[in-house]
C-alpha positions as CSV (number, residue, x, y, z in Angstrom):
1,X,126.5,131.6,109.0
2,X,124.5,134.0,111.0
3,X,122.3,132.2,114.3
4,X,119.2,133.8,112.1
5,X,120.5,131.4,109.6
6,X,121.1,128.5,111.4
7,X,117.7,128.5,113.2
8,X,116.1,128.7,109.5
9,X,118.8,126.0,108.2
10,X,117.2,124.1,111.7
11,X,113.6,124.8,110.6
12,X,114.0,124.4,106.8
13,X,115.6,120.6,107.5
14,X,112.4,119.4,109.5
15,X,110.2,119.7,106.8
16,X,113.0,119.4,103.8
17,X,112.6,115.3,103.4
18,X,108.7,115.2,103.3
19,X,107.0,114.8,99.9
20,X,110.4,114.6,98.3
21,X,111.3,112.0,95.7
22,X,114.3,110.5,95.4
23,X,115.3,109.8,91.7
24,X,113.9,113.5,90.8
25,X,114.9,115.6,94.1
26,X,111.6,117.4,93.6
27,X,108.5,117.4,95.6
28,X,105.3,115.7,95.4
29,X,103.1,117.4,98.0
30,X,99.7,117.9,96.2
31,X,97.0,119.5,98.2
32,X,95.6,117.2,101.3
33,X,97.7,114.2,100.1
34,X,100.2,112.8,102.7
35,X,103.1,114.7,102.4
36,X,100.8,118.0,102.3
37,X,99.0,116.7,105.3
38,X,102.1,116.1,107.5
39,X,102.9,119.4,106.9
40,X,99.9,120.7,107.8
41,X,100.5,118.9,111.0
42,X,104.0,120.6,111.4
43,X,102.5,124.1,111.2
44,X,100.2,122.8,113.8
45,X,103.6,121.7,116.0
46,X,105.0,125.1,115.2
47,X,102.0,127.2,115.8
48,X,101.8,125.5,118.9
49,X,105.4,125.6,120.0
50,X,104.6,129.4,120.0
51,X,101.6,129.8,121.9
52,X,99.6,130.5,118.7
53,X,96.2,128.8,118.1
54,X,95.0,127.9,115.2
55,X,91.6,128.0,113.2
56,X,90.2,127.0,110.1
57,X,88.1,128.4,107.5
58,X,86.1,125.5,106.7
59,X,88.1,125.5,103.0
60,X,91.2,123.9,104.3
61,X,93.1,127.0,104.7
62,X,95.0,127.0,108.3
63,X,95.6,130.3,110.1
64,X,98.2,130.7,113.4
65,X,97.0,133.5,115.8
66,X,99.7,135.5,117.4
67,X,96.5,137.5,119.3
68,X,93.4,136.6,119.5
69,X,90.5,135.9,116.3
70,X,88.0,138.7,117.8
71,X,91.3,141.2,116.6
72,X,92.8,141.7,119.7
73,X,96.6,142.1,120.1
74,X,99.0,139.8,122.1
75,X,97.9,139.9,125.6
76,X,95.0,142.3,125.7
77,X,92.0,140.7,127.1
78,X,89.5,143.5,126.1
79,X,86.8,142.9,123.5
80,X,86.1,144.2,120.2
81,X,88.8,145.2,117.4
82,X,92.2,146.1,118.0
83,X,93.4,150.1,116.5
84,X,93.4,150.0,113.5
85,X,90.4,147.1,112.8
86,X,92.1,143.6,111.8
87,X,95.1,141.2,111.7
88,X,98.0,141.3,109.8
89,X,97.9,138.1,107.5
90,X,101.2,136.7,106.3
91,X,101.4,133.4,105.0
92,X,102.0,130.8,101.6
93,X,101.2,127.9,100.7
94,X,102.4,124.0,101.6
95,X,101.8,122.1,98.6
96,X,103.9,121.6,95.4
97,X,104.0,121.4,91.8
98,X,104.8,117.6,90.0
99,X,108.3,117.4,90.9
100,X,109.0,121.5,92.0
101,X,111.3,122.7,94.0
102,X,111.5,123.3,97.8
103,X,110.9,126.8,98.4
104,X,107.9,127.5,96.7
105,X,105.4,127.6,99.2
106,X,107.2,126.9,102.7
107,X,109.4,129.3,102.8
108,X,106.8,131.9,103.0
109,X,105.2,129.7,106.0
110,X,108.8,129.0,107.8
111,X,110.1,132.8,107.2
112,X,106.4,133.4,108.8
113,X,106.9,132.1,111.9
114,X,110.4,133.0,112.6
115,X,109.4,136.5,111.7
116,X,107.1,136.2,114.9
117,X,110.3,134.8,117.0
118,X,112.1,138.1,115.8
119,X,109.3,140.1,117.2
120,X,109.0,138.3,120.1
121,X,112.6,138.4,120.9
122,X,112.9,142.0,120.1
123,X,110.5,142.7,122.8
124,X,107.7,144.4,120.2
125,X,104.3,144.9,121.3
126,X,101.5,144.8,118.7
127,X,98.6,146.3,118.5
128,X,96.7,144.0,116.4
129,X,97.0,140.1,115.7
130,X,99.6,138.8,113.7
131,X,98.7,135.5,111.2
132,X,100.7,133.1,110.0
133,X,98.3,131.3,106.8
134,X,98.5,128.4,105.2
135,X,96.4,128.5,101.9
136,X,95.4,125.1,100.4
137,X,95.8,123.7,96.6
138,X,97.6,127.4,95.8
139,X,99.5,125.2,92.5
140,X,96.2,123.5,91.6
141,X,98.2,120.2,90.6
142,X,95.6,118.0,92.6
143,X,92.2,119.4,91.5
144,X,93.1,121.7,88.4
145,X,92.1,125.5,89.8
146,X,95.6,127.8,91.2
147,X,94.9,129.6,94.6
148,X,92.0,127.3,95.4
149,X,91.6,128.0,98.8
150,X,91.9,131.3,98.6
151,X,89.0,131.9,96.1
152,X,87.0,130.4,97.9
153,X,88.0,132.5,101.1
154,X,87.6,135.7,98.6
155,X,84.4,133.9,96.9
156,X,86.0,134.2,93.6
157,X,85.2,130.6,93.3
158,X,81.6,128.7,94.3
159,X,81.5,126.1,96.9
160,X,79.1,123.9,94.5
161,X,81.9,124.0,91.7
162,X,84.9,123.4,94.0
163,X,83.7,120.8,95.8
164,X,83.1,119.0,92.5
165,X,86.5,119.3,91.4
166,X,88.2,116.0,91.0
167,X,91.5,114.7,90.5
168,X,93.2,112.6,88.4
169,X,92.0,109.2,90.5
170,X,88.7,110.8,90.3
171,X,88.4,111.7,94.0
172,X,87.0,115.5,94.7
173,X,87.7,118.1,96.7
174,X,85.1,118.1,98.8
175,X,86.2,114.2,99.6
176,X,89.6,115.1,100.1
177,X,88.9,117.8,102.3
178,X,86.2,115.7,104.4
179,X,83.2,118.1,103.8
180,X,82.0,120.4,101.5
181,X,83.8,123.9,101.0
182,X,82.4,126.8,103.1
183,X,83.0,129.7,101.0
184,X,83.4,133.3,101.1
185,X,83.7,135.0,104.8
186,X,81.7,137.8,104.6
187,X,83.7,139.2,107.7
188,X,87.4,139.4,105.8
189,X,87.8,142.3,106.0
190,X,87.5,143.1,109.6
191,X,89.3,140.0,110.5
192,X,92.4,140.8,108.2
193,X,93.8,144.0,107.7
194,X,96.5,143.5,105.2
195,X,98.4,140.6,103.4
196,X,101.8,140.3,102.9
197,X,103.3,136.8,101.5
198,X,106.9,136.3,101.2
199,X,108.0,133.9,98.3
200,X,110.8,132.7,96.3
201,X,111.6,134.6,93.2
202,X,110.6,132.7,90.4
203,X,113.1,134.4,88.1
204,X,116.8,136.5,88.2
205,X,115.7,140.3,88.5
206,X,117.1,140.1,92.0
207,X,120.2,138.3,90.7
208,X,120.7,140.9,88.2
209,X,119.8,143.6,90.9
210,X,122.6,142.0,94.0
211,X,119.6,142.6,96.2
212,X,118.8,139.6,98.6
213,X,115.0,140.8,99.0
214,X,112.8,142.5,96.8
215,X,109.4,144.0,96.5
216,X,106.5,142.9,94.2
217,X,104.7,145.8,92.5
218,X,102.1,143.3,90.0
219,X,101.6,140.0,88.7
220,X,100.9,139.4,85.1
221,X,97.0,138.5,84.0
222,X,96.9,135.0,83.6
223,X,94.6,131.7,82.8
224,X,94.7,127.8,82.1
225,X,92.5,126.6,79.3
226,X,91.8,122.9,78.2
227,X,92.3,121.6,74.5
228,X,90.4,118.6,74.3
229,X,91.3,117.0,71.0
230,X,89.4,113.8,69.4
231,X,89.9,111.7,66.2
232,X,89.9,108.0,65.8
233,X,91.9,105.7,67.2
234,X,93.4,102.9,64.8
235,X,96.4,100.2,64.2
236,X,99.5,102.3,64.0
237,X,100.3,99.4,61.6
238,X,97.2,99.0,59.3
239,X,96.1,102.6,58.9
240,X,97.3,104.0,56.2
241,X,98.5,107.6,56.6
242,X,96.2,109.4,54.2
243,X,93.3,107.8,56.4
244,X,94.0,109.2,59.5
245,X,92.6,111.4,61.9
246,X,95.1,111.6,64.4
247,X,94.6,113.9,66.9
248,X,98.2,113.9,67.6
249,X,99.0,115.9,65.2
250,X,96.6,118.4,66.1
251,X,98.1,118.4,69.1
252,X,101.7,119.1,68.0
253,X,100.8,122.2,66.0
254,X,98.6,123.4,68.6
255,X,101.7,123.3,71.2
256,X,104.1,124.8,68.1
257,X,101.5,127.4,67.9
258,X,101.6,128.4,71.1
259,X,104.8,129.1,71.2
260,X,104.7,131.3,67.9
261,X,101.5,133.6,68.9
262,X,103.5,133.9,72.6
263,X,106.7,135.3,71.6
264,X,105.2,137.4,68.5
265,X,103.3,139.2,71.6
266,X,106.2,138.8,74.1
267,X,103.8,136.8,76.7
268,X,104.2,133.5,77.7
269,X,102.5,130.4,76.7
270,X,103.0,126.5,78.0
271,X,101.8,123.5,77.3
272,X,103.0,121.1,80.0
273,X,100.3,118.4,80.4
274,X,98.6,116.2,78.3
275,X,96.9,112.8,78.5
276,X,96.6,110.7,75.2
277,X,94.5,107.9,75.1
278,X,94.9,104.6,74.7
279,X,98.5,106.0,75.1
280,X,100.1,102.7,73.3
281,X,102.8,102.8,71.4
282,X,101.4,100.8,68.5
283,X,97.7,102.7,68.4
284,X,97.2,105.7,66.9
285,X,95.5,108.4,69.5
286,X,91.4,108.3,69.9
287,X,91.8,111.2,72.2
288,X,94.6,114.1,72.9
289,X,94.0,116.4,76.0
290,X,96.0,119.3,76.9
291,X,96.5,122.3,79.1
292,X,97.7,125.6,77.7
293,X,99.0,128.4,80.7
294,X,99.1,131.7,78.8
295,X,99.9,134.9,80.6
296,X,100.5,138.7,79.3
297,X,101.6,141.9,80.8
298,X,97.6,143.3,79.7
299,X,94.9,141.5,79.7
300,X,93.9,142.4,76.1
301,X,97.2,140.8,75.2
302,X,96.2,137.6,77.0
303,X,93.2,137.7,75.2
304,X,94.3,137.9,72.1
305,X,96.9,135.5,72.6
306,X,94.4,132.5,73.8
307,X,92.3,133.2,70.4
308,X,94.7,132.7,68.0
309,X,96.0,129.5,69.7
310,X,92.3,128.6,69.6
311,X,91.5,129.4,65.6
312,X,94.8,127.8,64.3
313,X,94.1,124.5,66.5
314,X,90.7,124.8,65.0
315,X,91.9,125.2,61.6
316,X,94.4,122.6,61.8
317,X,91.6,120.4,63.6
318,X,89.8,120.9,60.3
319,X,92.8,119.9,58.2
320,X,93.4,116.4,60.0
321,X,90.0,115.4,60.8
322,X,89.4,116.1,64.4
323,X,87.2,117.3,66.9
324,X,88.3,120.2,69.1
325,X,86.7,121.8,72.4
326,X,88.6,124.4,74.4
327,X,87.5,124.8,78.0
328,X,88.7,127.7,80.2
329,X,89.6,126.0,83.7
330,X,91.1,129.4,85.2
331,X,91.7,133.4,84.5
332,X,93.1,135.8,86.8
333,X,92.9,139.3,85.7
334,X,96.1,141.7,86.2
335,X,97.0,142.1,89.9
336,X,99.0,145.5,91.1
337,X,99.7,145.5,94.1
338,X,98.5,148.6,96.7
339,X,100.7,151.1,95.5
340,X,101.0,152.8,99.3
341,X,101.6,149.9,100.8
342,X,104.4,148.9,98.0
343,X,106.2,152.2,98.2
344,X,105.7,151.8,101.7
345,X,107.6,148.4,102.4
346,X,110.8,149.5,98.9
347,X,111.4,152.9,101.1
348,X,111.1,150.8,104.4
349,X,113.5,147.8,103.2
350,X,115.4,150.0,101.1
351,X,114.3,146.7,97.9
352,X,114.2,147.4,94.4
353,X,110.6,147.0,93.1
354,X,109.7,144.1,90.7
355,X,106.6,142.4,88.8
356,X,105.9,138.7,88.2
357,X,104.3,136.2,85.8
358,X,103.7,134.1,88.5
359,X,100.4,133.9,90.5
360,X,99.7,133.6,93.8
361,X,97.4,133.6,96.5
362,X,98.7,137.3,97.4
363,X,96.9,137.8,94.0
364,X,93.7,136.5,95.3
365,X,93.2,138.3,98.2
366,X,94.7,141.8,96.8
367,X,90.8,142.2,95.2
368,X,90.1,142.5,99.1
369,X,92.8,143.9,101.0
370,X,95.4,145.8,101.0
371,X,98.1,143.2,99.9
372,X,102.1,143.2,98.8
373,X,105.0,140.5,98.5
374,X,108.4,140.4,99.6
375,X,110.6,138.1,97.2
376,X,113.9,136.3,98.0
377,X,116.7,135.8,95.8
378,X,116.8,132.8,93.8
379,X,120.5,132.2,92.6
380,X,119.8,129.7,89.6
381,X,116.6,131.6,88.6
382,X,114.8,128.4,88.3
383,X,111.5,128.0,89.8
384,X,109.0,124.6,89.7
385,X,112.2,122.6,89.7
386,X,114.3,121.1,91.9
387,X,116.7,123.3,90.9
388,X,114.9,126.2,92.6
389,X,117.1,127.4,95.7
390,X,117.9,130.1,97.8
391,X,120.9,130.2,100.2
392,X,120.6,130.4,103.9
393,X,121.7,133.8,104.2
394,X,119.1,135.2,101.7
395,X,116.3,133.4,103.5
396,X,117.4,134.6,106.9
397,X,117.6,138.2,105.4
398,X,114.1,137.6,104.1
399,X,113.0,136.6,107.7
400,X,114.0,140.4,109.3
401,X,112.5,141.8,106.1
402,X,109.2,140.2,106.7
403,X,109.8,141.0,110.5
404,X,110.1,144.8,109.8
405,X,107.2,144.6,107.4
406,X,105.0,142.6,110.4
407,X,106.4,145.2,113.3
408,X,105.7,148.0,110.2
409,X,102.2,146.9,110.3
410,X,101.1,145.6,113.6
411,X,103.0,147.7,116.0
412,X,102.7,151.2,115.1
């Protein structure tokens, strides 16, 4: 094992026992819960074990200053921007999907700040900032919305709305967060420059490609939509089946149905949560709620996808006697990535170039700056699981990837 490894193996195993649960092996670090919090209090520790204050946005998002927040570079005293006009933001997220897997998130925040060691110890000498970010609720498992904090950094998100959102315990975000959202900086783009998040690969192209480290070019238009389902809830022993109107079963062919329109379209479509009610095992449902994640490769795809799910739940509603309402909760149009910058960081890192299905908060911001991803290999493919993983070796080669993106970037 390379000492690049074993200083990420060293940094990887302070944070690798918080938020994870012991029958499952995956991770319960929902936004500005415990876990999530002492994490946020370990990037504190780290950013401060560097020399690298750290500010907030007012949205929960954290940001580590290698350089000074008026855009200055390490050591320059002077005033004003530094060449060029903003920091280089790098960055992921600290919080987890029920149960996911451990790289999902951190590694983009731990690569982060060894990437800056690298720099350091390499003697470079920036000419503007370098930031390490953490965004908040990027899985949206707590309060429902993906990339939460960084819409509402972009404003692709109102305060009002966000700080209304509410968890399953009914506490909102604005609670959990101690004070209402600030929104939108109007000054992002002077402050940052460019965005370049390093994440897991949530898939095998790298596997298939023996690279270690690849290059994103696009993520895939995407959206969440709620199927609220209602009928009457009844003795599961009295009621005879022709008098019925179980939403259950509205429910069933809605999920089957997904699955049909998806692959017909080669998208994707999931339906991974749901909350019945009275949830008994002797009552027939009053009330079947579920979420439906659809994403295409074009947004007219998506679109079309979503509506047929809709009309033959509706139809089948009308078949079994009950009530359907479909609420969007989420879209995010098709992302590519800056094309410069992409070809820029492939030719640079000599990476093979891939899309994604998965969103991110890279995704977010691209509508502002100038934004790309690095990806790290992911042996068993697996992401959202604890059977997501990527060896030591791949993560340290990620870390002088990200470095020669950063020194790319910031020093020249």
């Amino acid at each position: 094992m390379s000492d690049l490894a074993s200083r990420f193996r060293a940094s990887w195993d302070e944070i690798a026992p918080v938020g994870r649960d012991a029958d499952s092996g995956g991770y319960l670090r929902y936004a500005l819960t415990a876990p999530e919090l002492r994490l946020r209090e370990w990037f504190r520790a780290q950013a401060e074990r560097r020399g690298m204050p750290v500010s907030t946005d007012g949205n929960g998002n954290l940001f580590a200053w290698w350089g000074d927040q008026n855009g200055n570079p390490p050591g320059d005293a002077g005033q004003g921007g530094a060449a060029g006009g903003g920091a280089v933001l790098t960055g992921s997220h600290l919080d987890s999907v029920p149960h996911g897997g451990a790289y999902d998130g951190p590694l983009g925040i731990v690569s982060a700040f060894l990437a800056v060691d690298e720099l350091r110890a390499a003697g470079a000498d920036p000419v503007r900032p370098v930031v390490v970010a953490a965004f908040v609720e990027e899985e949206g498992a707590r309060f429902g919305v993906p990339c939460l904090g960084s819409r509402l950094l972009t404003g692709e998100i109102d305060p009002d709305r966000a700080a209304g959102l509410r968890d399953a315990a009914g506490v909102s975000f604005a609670d959990a967060l101690g004070a209402r959202p600030a929104g939108a900086d109007p000054a992002l783009s002077d402050r940052f420059a460019t965005f370049v998040e390093l994440h897991v690969e949530q898939g095998r192209a790298l596997v298939d490609a023996g690279a270690p480290v690849g290059v994103a070019s696009a993520i895939w238009p995407h959206g969440r939509w709620r199927f609220e389902l209602r009928g009457e809830g009844n003795h599961a022993g009295t009621t005879r089946m022709a008098d019925r109107r179980d939403p259950m079963l509205t429910f069933a062919f809605t999920v089957l149905a997904a699955n049909k329109e998806a692959r017909l379209r080669g998208a994707h479509a999931t339906v991974g949560r749901v909350a019945v009610e009275p949830n008994a095992t002797n009552a027939v449902p009053s009330t079947v709620t579920c979420w439906l994640d659809a994403r295409a490769a074009a947004p007219e795809t998506l679109r079309e996808l979503v509506e047929a799910v809709h009309a033959k739940a509706a139809e089948r509603a009308r078949r079994d006697g009950t009530e359907l309402t479909v609420t969007p909760e989420s879209a995010t149009p098709p992302v590519a990535f800056d094309a410069g910058l992409t070809g820029r960081l492939a030719e640079l890192l000599a990476a093979p170039v891939l899309p994604t299905g998965a969103g991110h908060d890279a995704g977010v911001l691209a509508a502002r700056l100038p934004t790309a991803m690095l990806f790290v290999r992911n042996p068993t493919g697996v992401s959202h699981s604890p059977a997501e993983s990527a060896t030591d070796d791949d993560c340290a080669a990620g870390v002088v990837a990200l470095a020669r993106v950063l020194e790319e970037l910031a020093c020249r």
